[in-house]
Backbone as CSV, one residue per row, in Angstrom:
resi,resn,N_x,N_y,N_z,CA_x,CA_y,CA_z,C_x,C_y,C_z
1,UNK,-8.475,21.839,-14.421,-9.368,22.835,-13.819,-9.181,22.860,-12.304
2,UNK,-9.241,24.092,-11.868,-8.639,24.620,-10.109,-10.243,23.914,-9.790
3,UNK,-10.386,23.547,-8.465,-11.482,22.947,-7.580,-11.667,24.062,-6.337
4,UNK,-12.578,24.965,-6.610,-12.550,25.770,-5.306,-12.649,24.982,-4.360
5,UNK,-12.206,25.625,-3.048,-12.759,24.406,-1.553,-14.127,24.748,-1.448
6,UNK,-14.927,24.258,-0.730,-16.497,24.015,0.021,-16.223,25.364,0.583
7,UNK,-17.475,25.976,0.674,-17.801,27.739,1.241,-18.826,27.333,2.448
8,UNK,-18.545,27.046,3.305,-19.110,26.540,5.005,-18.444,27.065,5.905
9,UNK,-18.781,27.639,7.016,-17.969,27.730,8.074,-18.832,27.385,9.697
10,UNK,-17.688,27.046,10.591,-18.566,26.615,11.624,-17.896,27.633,12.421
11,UNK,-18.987,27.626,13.585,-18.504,28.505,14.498,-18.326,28.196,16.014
12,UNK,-16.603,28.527,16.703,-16.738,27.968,18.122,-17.686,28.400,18.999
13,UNK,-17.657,27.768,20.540,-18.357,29.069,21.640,-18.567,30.246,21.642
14,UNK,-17.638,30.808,21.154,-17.730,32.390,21.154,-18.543,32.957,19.579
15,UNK,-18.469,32.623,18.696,-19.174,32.494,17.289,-17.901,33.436,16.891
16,UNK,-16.854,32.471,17.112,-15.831,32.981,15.984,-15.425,31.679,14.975
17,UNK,-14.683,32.129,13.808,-14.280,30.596,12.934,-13.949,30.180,13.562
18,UNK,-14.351,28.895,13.547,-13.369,27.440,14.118,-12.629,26.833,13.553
19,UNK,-11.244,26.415,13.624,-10.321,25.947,12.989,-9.903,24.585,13.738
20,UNK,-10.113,23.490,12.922,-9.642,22.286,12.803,-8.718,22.207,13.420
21,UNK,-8.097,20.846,14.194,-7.073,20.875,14.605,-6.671,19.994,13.661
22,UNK,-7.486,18.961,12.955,-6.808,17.753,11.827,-8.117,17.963,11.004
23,UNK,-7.708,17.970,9.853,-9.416,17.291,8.437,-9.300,15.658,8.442
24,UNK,-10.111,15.211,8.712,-9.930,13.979,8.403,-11.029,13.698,7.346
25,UNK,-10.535,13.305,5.989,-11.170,13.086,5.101,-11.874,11.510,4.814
26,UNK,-12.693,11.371,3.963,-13.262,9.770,3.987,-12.972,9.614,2.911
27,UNK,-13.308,8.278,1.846,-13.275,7.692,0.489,-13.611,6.119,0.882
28,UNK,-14.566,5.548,0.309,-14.601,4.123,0.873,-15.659,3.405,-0.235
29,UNK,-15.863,2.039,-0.221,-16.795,1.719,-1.039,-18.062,1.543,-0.540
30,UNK,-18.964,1.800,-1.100,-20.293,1.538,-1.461,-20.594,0.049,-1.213
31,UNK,-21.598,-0.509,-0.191,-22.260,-1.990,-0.230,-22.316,-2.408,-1.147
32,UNK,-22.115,-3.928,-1.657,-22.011,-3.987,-2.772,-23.262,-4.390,-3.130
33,UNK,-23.900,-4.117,-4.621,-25.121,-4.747,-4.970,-25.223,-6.112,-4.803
34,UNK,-26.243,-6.957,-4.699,-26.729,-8.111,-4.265,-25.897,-9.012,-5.875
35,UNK,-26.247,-8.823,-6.812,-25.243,-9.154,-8.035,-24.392,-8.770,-8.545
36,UNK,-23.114,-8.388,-7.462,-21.758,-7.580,-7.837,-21.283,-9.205,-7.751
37,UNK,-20.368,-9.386,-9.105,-19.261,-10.247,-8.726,-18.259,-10.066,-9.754
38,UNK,-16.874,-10.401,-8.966,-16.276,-10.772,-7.127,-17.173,-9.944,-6.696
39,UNK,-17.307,-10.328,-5.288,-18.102,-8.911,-3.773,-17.150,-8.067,-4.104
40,UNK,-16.758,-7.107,-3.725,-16.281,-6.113,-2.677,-16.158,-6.068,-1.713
41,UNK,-17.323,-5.349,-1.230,-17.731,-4.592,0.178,-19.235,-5.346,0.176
42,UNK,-19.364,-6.964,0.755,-20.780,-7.748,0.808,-20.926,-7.307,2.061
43,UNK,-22.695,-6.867,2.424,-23.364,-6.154,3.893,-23.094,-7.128,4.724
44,UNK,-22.227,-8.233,4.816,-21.867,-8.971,5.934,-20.484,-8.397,6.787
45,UNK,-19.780,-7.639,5.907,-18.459,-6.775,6.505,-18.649,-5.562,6.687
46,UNK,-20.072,-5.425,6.557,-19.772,-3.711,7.434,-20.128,-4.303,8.847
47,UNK,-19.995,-4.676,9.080,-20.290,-4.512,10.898,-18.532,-4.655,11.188
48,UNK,-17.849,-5.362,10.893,-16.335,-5.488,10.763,-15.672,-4.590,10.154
49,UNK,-16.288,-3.508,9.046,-15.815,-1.960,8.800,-15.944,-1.511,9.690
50,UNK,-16.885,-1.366,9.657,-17.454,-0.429,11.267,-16.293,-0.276,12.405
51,UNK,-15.946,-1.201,12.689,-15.269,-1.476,13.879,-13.603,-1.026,13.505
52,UNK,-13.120,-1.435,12.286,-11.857,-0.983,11.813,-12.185,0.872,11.628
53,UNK,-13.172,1.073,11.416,-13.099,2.308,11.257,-13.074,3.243,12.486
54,UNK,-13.958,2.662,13.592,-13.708,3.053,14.586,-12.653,2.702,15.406
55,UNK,-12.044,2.090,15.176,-10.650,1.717,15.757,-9.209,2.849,15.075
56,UNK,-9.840,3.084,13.659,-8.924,4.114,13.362,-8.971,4.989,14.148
57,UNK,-10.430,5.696,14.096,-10.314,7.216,14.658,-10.076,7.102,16.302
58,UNK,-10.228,6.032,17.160,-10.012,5.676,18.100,-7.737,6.441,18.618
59,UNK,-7.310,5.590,17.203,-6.347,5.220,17.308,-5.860,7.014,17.183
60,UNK,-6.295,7.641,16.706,-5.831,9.183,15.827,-6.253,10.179,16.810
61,UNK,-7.145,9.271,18.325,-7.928,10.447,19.263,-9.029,11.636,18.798
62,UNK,-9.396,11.079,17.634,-10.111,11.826,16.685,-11.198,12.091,17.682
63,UNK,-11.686,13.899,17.865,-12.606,14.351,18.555,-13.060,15.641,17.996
64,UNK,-13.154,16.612,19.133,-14.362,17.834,19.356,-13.450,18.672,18.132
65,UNK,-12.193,18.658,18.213,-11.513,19.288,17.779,-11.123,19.288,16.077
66,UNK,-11.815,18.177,15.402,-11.381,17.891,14.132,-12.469,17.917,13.500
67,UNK,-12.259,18.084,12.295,-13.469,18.311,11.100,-13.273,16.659,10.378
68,UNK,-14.401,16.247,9.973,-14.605,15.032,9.029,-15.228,15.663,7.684
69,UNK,-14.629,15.092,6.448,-15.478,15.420,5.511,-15.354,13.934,4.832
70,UNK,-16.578,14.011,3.963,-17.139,12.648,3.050,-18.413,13.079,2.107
71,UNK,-19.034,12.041,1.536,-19.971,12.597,0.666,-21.140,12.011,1.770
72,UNK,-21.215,11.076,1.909,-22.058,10.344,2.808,-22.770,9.141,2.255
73,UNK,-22.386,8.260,1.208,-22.875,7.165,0.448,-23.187,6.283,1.781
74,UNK,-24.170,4.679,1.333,-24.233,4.012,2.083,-22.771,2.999,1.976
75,UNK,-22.687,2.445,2.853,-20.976,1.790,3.156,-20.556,2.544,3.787
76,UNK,-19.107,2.541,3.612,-17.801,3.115,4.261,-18.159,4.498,4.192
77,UNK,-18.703,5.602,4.062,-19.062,6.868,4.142,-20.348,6.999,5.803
78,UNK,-21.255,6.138,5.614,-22.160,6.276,6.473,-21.381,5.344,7.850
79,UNK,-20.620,4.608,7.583,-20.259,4.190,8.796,-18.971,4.825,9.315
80,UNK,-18.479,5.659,8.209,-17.214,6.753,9.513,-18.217,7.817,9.733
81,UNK,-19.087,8.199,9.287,-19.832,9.488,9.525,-20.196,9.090,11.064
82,UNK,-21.066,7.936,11.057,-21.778,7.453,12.342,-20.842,7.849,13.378
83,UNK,-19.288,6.832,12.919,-18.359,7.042,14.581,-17.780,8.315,14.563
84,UNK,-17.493,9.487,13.728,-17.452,10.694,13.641,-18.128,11.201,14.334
85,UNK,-19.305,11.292,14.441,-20.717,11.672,15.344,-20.627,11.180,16.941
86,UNK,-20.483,9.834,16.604,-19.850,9.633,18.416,-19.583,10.346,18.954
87,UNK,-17.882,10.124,18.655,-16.910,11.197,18.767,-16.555,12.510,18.894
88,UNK,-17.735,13.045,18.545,-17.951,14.616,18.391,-17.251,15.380,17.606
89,UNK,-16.538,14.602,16.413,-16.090,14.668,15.909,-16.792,16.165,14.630
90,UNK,-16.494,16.857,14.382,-17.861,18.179,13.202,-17.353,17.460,11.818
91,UNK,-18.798,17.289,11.262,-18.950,16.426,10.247,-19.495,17.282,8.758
92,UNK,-19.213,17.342,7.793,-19.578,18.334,6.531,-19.443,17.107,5.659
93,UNK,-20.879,17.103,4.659,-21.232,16.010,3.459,-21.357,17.261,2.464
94,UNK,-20.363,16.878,1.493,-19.739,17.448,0.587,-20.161,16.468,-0.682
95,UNK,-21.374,16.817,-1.804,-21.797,15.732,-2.387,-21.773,16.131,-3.888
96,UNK,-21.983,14.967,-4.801,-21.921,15.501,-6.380,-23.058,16.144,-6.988
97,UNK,-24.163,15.475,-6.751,-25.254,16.044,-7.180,-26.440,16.916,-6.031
98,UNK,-27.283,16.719,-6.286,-28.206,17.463,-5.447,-28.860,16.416,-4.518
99,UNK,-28.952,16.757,-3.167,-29.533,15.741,-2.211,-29.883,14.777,-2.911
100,UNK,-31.039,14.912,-3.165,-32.191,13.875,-3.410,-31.952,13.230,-4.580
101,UNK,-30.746,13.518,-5.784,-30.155,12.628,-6.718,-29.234,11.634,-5.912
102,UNK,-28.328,12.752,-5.161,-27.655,11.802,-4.640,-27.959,10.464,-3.447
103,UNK,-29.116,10.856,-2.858,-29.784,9.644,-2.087,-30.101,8.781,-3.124
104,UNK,-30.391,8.708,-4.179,-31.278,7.711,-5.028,-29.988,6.929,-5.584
105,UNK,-29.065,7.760,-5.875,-27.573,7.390,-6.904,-27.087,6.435,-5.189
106,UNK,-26.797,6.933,-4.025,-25.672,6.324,-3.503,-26.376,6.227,-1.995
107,UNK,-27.687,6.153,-1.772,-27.539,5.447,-0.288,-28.863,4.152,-0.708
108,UNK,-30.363,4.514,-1.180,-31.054,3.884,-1.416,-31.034,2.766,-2.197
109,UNK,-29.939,2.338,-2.784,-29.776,1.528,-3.868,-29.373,-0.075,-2.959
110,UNK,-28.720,-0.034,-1.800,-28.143,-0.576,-1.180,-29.414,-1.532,-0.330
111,UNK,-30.489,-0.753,-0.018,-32.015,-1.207,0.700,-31.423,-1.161,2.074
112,UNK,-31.634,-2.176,2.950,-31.815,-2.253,4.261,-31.629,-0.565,5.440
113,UNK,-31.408,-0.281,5.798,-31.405,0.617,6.954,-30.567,1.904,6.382
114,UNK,-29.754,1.734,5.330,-29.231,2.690,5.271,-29.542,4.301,4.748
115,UNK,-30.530,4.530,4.114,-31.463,5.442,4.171,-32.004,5.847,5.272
116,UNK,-32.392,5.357,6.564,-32.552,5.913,7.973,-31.263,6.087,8.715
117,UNK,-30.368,5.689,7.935,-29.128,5.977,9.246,-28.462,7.377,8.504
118,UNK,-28.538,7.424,7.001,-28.444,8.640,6.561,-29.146,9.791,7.071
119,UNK,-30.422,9.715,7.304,-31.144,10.735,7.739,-30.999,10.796,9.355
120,UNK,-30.515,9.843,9.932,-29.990,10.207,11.707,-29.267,11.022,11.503
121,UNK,-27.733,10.843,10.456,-26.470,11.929,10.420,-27.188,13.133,10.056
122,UNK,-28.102,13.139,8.932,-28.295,14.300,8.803,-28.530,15.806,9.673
123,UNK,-29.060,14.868,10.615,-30.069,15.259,11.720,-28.868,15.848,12.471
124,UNK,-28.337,15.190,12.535,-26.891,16.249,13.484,-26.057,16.683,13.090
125,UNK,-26.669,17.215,11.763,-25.344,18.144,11.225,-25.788,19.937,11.373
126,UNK,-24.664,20.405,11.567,-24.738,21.932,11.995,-24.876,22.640,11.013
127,UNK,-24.573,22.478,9.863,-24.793,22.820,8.514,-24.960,21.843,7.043
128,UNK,-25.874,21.777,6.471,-26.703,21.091,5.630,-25.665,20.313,4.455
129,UNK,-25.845,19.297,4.183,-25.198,18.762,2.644,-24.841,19.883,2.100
130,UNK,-23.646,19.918,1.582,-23.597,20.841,0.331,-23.323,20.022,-1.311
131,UNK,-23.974,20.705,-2.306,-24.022,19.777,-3.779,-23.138,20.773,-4.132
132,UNK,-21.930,19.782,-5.248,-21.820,20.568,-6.310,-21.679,21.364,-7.046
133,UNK,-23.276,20.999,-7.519,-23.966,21.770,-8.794,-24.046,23.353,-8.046
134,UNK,-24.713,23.065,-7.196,-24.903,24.988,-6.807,-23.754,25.137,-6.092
135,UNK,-22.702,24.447,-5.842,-21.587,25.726,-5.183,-20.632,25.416,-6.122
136,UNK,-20.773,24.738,-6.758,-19.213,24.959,-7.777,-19.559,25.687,-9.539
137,UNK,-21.195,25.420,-10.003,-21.609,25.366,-10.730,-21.683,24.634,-12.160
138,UNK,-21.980,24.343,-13.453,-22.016,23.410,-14.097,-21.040,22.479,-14.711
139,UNK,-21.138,21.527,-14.453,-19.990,20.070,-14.511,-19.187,21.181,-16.196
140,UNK,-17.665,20.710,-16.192,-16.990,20.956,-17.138,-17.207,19.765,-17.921
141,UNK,-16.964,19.888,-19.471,-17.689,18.971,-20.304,-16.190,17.813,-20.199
142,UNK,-14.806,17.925,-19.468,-13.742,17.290,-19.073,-13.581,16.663,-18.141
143,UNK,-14.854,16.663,-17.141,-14.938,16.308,-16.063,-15.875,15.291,-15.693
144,UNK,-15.671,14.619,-14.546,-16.583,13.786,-14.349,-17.204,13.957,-12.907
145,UNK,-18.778,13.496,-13.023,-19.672,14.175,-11.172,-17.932,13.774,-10.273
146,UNK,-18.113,12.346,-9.860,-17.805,12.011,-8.698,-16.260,12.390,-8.956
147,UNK,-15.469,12.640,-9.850,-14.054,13.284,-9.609,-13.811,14.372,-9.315
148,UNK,-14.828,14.921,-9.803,-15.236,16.591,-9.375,-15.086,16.695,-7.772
149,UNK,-16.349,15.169,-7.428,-16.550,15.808,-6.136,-15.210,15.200,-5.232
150,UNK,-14.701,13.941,-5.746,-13.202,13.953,-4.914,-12.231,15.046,-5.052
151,UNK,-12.170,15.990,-6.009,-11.336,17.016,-6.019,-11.681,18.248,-5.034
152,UNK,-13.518,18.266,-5.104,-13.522,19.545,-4.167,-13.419,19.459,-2.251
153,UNK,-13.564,17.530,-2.354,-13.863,17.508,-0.387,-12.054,17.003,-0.592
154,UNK,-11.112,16.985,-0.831,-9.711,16.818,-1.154,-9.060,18.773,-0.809
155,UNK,-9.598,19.233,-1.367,-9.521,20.894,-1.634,-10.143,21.350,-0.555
156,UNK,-10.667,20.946,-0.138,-11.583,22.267,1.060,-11.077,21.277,2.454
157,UNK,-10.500,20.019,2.024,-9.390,19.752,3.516,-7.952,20.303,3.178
158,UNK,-7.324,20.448,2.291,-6.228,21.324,2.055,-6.075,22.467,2.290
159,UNK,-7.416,23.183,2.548,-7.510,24.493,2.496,-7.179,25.095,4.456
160,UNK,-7.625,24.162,4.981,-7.142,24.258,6.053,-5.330,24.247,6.578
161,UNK,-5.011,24.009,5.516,-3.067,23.461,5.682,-2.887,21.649,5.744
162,UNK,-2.299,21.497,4.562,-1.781,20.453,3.848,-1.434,19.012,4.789
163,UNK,-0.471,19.925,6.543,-0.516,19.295,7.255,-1.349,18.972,8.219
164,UNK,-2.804,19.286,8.118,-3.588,18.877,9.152,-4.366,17.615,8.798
165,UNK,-4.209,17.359,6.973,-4.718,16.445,5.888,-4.912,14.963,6.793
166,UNK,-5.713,14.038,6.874,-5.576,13.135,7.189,-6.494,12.270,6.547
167,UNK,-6.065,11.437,5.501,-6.825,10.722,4.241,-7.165,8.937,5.028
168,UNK,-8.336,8.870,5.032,-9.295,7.722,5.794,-9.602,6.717,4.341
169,UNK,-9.483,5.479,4.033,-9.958,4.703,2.574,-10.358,3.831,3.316
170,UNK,-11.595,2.986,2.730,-11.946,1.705,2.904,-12.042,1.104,1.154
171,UNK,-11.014,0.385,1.152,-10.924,0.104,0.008,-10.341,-0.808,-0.275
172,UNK,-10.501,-2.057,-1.771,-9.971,-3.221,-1.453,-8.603,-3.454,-2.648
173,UNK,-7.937,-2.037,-2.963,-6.815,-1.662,-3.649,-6.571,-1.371,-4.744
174,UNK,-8.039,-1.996,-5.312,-8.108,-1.946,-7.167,-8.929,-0.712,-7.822
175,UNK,-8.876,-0.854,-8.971,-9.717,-0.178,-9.788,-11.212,0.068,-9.032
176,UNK,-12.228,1.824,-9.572,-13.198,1.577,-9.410,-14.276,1.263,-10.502
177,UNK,-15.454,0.850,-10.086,-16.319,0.541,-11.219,-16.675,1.618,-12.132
178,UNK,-16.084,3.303,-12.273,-16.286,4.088,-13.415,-15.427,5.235,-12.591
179,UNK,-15.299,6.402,-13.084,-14.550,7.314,-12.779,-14.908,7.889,-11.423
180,UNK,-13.929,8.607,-10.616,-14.174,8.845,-9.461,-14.165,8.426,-7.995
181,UNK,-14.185,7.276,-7.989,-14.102,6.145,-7.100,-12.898,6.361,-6.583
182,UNK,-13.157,5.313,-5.124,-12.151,5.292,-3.750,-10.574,5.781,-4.522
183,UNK,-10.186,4.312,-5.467,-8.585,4.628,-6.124,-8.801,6.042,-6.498
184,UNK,-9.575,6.515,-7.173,-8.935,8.124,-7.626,-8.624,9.075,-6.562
185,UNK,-9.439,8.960,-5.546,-9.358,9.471,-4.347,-7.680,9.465,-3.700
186,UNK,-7.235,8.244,-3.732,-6.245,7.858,-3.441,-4.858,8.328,-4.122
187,UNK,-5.157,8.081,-5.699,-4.197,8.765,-6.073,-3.850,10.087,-6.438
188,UNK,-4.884,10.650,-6.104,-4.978,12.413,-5.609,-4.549,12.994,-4.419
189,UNK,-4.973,11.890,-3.394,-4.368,12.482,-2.064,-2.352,11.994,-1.938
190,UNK,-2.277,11.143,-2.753,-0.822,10.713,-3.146,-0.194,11.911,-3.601
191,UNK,-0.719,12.658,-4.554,-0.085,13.443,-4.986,0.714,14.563,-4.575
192,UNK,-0.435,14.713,-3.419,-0.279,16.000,-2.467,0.107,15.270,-1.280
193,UNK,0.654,14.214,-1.310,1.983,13.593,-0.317,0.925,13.614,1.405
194,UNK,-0.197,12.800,1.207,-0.660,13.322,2.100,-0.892,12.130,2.672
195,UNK,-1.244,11.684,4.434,-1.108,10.688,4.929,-2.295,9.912,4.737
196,UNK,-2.259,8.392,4.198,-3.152,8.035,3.864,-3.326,6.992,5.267
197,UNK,-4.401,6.547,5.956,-4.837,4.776,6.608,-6.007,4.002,5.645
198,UNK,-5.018,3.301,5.237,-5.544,2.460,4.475,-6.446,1.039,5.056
199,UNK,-7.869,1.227,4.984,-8.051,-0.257,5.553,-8.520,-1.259,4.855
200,UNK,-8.398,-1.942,3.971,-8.436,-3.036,3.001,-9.825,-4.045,3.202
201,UNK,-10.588,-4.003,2.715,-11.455,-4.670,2.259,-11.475,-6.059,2.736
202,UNK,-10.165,-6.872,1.853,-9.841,-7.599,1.570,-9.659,-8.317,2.824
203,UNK,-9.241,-7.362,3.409,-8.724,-8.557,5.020,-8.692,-7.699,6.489
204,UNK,-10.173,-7.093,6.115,-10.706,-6.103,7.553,-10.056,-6.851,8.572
205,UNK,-10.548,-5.995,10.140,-9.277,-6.178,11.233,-10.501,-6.943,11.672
């Protein structure tokens, strides 16, 4: 099944389209629950994500000029969003379900702060979450939420030109815990030969 891109547009100074100079896309894991084992992603390495992540976009000059897209989970989603925002980077949360499922499914589950740091990004975004369900309409019975939604924020950075693609992972190389997850992400943006920075979990900078 074709994945339309996201139907958003931003507008420069003058209120004409604005066109990207790079998409820089996200995919990353989720904090891990307090009884995930092996860890993953344990809330003692995001402050050390954090910093690899901002050292990426550091490294890429990532600014005024580039679009970020992600869903906005707590982890690796809320902490490139944050240095995205720095940066001035224009930021679009591209999500599976409807807000307020998806806060309950992927930021609140995590507890500490990350539900208020979600709602800071929110706060500076120029145009609202988009779900899904109302812009793509009802899940195919072949499909799954979160592959769906890696296919459509994958698609609506392609849609800009293939070469402006710039694929962001925080991920620790393996399998995810059900369909959709960081690896699928990965081997989708593989497909379409697209540049991945990979920053590994396993042995943050």
């Amino acid at each position: 099944m074709s994945i339309q891109p996201a139907k958003f547009q931003m507008l420069d100074e003058s209120g004409q389209a604005w066109q990207p100079q790079r998409v820089l896309l996200f995919s990353g894991h989720m904090i891990d629950a307090p009884d995930r084992s092996p860890p993953r992603f344990p809330p003692e390495k995001a402050e050390l994500a954090a910093l690899c992540i901002a050292n990426s976009l550091d490294d890429l000059q990532a600014g005024s000029t580039d679009l970020a897209l992600t869903q906005g989970a707590n982890g690796g989603d809320i902490l490139f969003a944050e240095a995205c925002l720095q940066r001035d980077v224009k930021l679009q949360l591209l999500q599976p379900f409807t807000e307020a499922e998806f806060i309950a499914n992927s930021v609140t589950p995590a507890n500490s702060d990350w539900l208020q740091r979600y709602q800071a990004i929110r706060q500076q975004l120029s145009t609202p979450p988009l779900a899904a369900p109302s812009e793509l309409g009802g899940l195919p019975p072949d499909m799954n939420s979160y592959e769906r939604c890696n296919l459509w924020l994958l698609n609506s950075g392609l849609a800009y030109g293939p070469e402006k693609l710039v694929f962001i992972c925080l991920w620790d190389g393996g399998g995810g815990d059900g369909p959709g997850g960081t690896a699928h992400m990965v081997a989708e943006v593989q497909k379409q030969h697209g540049r991945v920075i990979w920053l590994d979990t396993r042995t943050l900078c």
